[in-house]
VEXVO-309182 format. One record per residue (C-alpha): x, y, z; residue number from 1. Coordinates in pm, 1 decimal, padded with zeros to 6 digits. Layout:
+----------+----------+----------+-----+
:        u :        v :        w :   n :
+----------+----------+----------+-----+
:        X :        Y :        Z : NUM :
...
+----------+----------+----------+-----+
END
This chain:
+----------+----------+----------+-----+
:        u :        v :        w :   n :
+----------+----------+----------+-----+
: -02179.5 : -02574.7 :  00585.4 :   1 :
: -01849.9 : -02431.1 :  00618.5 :   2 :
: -01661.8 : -02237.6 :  00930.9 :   3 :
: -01589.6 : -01902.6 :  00934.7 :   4 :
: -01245.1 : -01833.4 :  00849.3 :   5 :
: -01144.1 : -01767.2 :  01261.4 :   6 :
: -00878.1 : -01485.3 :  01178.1 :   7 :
: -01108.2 : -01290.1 :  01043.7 :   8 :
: -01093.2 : -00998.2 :  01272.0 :   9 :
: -00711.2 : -01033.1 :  01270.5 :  10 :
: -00766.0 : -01010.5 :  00870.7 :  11 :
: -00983.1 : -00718.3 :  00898.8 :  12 :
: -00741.3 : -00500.0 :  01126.1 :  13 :
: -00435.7 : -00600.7 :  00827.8 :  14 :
: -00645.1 : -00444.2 :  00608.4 :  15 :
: -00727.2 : -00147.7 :  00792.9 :  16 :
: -00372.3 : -00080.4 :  00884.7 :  17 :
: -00249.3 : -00147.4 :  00505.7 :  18 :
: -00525.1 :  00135.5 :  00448.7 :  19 :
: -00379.8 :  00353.8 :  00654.8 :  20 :
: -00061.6 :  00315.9 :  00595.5 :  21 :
: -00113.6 :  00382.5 :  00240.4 :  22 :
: -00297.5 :  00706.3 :  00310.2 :  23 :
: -00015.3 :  00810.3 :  00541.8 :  24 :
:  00220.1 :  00674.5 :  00285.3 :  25 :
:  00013.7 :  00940.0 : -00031.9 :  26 :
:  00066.8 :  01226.9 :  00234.2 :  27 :
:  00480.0 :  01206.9 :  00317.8 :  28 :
:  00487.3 :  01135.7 : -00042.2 :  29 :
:  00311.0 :  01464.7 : -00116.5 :  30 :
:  00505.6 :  01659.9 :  00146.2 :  31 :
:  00817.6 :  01531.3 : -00011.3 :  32 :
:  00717.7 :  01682.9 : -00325.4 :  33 :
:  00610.6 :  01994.2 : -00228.5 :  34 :
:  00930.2 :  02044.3 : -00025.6 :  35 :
:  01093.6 :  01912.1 : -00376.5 :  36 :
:  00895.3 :  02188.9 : -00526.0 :  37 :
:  00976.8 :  02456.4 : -00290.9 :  38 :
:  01354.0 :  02377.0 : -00294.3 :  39 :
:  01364.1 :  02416.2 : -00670.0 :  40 :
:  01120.7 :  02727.9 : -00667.9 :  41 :
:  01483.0 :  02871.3 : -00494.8 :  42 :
:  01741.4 :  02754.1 : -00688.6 :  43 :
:  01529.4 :  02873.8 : -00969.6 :  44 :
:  01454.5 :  03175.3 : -00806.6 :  45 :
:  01849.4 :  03204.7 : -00656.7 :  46 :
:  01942.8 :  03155.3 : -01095.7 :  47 :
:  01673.0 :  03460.7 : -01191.4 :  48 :
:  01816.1 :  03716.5 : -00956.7 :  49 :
:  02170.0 :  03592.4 : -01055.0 :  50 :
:  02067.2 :  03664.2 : -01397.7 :  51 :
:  01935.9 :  03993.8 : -01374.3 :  52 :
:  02288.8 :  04086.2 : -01139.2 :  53 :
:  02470.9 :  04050.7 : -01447.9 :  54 :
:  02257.5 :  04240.3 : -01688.8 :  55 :
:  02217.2 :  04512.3 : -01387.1 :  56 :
:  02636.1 :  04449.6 : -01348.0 :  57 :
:  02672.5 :  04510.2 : -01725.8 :  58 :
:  02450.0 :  04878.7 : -01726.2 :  59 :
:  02624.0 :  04977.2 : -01366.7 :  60 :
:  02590.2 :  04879.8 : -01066.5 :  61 :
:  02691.8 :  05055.6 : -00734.0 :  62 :
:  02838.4 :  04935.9 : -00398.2 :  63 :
:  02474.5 :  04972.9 : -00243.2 :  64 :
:  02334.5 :  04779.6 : -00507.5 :  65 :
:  02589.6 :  04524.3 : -00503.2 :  66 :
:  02574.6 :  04491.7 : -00127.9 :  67 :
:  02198.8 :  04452.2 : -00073.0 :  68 :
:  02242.0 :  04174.2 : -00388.0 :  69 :
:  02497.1 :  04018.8 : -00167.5 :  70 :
:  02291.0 :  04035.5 :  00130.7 :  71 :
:  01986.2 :  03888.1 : -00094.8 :  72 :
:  02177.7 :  03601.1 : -00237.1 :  73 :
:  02311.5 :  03536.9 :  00129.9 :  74 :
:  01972.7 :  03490.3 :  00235.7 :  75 :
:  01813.2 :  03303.9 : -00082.8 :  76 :
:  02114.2 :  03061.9 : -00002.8 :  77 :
:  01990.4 :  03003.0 :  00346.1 :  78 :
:  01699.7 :  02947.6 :  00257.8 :  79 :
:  01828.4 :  02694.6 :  00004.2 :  80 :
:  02020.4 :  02541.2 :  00270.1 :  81 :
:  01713.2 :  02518.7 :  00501.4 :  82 :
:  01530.4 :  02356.3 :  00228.9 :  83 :
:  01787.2 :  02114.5 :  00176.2 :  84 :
:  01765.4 :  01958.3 :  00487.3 :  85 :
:  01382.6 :  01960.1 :  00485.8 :  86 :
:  01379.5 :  01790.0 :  00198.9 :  87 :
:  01631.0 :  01546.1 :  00306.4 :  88 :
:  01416.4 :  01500.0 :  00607.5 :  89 :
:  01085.9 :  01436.4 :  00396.6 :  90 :
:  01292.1 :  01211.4 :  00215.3 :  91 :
:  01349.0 :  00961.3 :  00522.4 :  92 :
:  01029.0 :  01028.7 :  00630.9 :  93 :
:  00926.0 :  00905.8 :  00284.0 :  94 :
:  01146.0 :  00619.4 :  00305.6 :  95 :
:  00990.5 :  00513.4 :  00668.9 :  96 :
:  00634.3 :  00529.0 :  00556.3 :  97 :
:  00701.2 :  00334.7 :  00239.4 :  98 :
:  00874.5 :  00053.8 :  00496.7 :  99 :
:  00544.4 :  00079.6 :  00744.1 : 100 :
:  00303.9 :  00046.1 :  00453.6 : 101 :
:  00493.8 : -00243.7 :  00290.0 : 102 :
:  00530.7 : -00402.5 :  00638.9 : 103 :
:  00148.3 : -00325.9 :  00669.0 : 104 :
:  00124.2 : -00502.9 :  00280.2 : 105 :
:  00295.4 : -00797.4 :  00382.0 : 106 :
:  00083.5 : -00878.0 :  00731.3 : 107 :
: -00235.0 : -00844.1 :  00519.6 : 108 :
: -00129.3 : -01094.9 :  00202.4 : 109 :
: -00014.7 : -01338.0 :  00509.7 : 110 :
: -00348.0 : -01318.6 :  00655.7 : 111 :
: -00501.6 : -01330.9 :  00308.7 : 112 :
: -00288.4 : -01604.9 :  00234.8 : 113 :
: -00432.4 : -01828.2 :  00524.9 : 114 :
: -00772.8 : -01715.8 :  00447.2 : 115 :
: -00740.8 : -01876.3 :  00093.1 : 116 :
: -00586.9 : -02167.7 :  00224.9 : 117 :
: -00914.2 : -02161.7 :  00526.9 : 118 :
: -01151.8 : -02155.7 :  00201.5 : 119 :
: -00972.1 : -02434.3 :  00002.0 : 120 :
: -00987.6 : -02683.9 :  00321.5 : 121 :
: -01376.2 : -02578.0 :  00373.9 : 122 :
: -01419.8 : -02665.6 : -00017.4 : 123 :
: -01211.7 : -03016.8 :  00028.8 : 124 :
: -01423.8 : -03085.3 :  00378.1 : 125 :
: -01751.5 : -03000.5 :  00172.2 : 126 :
: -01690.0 : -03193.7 : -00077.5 : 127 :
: -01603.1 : -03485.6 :  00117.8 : 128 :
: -01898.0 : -03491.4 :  00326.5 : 129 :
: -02102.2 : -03454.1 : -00000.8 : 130 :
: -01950.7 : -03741.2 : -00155.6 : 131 :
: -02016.9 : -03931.4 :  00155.8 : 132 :
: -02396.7 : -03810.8 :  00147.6 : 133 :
: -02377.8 : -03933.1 : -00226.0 : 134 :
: -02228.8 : -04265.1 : -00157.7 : 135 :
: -02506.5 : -04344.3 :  00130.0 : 136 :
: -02777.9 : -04265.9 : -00084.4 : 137 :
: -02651.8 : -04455.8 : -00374.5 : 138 :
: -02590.8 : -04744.9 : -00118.3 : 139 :
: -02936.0 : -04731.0 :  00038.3 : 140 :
: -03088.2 : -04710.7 : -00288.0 : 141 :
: -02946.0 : -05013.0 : -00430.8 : 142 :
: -03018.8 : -05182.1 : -00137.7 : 143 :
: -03351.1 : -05057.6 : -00063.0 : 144 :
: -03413.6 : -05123.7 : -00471.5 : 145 :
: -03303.9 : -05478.6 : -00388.3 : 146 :
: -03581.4 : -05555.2 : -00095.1 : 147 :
: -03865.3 : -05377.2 : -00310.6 : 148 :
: -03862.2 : -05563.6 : -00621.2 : 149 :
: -03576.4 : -05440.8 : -00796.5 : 150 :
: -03443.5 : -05802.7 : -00837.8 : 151 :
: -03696.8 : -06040.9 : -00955.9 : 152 :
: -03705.5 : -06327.9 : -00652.2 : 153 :
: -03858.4 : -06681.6 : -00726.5 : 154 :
: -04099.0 : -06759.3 : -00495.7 : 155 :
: -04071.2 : -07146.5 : -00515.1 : 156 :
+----------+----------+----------+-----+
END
């Protein structure tokens, strides 16, 4: 019979922190995009109202009108700004999780790796000791075939 592979707990907690680690991983990656997402919503947004300036700019516009769209674009580019750096900060966060859960990756195919290697000696040890269990009963056949009668004796 063969031994328990006696990292097995160690194995176990590799592959619960890979899990993890890949959840955590799927959520900074979604944060990043949405932050992606929101960032573009503005430039897109920041190009609309540019847009409609000019086809306002072309029908008349006055100094009150032009002033509040001054005021507007000066806050849509904060905002942009803002964004910016959150996404650039998702970003590394990204960057960090995908090191922690490829850290957490590497741990667990270690451990995996000596488990295989645990299982391959078991399977070399088994068959050993079956071959040996083979060879004794062979041996104790012939021989006890030998005493019984096997081999014809001449009793002169």
């Amino acid at each position: 019979m063969s031994k328990p592979f006696p990292l097995k707990t160690l194995l176990d907690l590799a592959q619960e922190r890979s899990d993890e680690a890949a959840a955590q991983l799927g959520v900074v990656n979604g944060h990043a995009r949405d932050t992606q997402n929101r960032l573009q919503l503005l430039l897109d947004y920041h190009r609309e109202y540019s847009k409609r300036l000019v086809s306002d700019a072309k029908l008349g516009i006055g100094s009150v009108g032009w002033l509040n769209f001054r005021q507007f674009i000066n806050t849509i580019d904060a905002a942009i700004e803002k964004q910016r750096e959150m996404v650039a900060a998702a970003q590394q966060q990204l960057e960090a999780s995908k090191q922690n859960w490829q850290a957490a990756q590497g741990r667990l195919r270690s451990f995996e790796t000596l488990e295989q290697r645990h299982h391959r000696e078991q399977r070399v040890i088994e068959a050993k000791l079956e071959q040996k269990e083979q060879d004794n009963f062979a041996l104790k056949d012939f021989l006890g075939g030998g005493r019984a009668g096997g081999i014809a004796s001449n009793p002169m």
